[in-house]
C-alpha positions as CSV (number, residue, x, y, z in Angstrom):
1,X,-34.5,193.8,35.4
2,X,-32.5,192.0,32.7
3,X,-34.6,190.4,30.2
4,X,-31.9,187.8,28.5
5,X,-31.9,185.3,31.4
6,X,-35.7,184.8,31.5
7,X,-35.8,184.4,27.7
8,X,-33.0,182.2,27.4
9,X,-34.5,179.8,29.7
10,X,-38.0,179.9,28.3
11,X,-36.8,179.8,24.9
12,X,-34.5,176.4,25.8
13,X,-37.8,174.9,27.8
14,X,-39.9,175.5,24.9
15,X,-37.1,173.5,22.9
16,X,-36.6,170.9,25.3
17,X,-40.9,170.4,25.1
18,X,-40.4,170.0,21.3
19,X,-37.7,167.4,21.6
20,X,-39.6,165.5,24.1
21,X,-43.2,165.8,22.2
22,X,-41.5,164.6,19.0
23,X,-39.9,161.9,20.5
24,X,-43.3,160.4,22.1
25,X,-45.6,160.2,19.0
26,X,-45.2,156.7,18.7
27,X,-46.9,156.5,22.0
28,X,-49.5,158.8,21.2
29,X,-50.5,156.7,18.1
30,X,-53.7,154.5,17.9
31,X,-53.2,151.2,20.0
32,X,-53.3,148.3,17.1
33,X,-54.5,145.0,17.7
34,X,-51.0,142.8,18.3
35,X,-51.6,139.2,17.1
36,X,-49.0,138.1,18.9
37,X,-50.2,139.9,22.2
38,X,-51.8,137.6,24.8
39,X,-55.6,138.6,25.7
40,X,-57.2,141.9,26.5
41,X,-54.8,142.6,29.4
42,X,-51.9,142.7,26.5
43,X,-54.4,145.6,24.6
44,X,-55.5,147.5,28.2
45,X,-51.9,147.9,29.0
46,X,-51.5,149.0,25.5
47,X,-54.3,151.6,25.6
48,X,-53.6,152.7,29.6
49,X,-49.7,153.7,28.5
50,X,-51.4,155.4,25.7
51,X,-53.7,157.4,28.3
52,X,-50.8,158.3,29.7
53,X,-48.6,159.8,27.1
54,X,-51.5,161.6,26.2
55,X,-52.0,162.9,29.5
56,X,-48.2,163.8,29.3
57,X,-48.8,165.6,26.6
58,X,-51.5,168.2,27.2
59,X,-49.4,169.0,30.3
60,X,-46.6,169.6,28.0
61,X,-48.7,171.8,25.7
62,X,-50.0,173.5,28.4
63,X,-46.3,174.4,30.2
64,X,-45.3,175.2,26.2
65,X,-48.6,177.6,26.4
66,X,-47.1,179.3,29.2
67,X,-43.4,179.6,28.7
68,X,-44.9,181.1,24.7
69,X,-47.2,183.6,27.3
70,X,-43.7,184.7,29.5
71,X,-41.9,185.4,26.1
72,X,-44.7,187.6,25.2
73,X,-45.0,189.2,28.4
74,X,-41.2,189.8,27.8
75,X,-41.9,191.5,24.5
76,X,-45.0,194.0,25.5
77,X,-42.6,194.8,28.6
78,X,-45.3,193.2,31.2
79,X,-43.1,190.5,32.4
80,X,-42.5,190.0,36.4
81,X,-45.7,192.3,37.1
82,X,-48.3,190.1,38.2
83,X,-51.7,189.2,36.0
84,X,-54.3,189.7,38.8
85,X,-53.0,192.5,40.9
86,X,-50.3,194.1,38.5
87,X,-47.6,194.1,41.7
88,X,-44.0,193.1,41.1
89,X,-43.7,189.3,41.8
90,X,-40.9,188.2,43.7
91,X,-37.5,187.7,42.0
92,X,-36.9,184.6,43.7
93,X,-39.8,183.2,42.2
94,X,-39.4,184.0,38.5
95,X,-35.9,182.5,39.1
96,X,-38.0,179.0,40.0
97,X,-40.3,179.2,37.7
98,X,-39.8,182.2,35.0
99,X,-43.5,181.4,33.3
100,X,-45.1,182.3,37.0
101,X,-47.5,184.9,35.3
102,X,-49.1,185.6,39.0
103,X,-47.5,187.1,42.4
104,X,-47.4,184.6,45.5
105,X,-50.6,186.2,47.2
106,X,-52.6,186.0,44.0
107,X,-51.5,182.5,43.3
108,X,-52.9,181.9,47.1
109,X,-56.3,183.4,46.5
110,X,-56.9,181.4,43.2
111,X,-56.2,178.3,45.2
């Protein structure tokens, strides 16, 4: 199986993460109390957009956990075997998704 297209795209996801977690800080910074704002509703919608770029976040430090864990799977020559059972996992779905560390029945049982 060639490597290069698996690492390619992990290695542009994990850049693409990186761009997009830099670019949300601001969001991810303490809510301030706005003097000009309006009330508490002005502040909760402050603090719920908040919630959610830190929500957004951990799910894209997780998917960057991941995508690091195919590239090293890559490296120690494990890649496309699956985790739980050690069978080949389908081709078709490393090209979906090429940080699926688990085969299709595996992924069904953990479910």
């Amino acid at each position: 199986m060639d490597m290069a297209p698996y690492r390619a795209r992990l290695a542009q996801e994990l850049v693409t993460l990186a761009v997009e977690s830099a670019a949300a800080k601001e969001a991810l910074a303490p809510v301030a109390l706005d003097p000009q704002s309006v009330g508490r509703l002005s502040r909760m919608d402050a603090i719920q957009v908040q919630a959610m770029a830190q929500e957004t976040e951990r799910r894209r430090q997780a998917r960057a956990t991941a995508l690091r864990a195919a590239l090293k799977r890559i490296e120690d020559a494990t890649f496309g075997s699956c985790l739980a059972c050690g069978e080949d996992i389908a081709a078709k779905r490393l090209e979906f998704d090429p940080a699926i560390a688990t085969c299709i029945d595996c992924a069904g049982r953990a479910s």
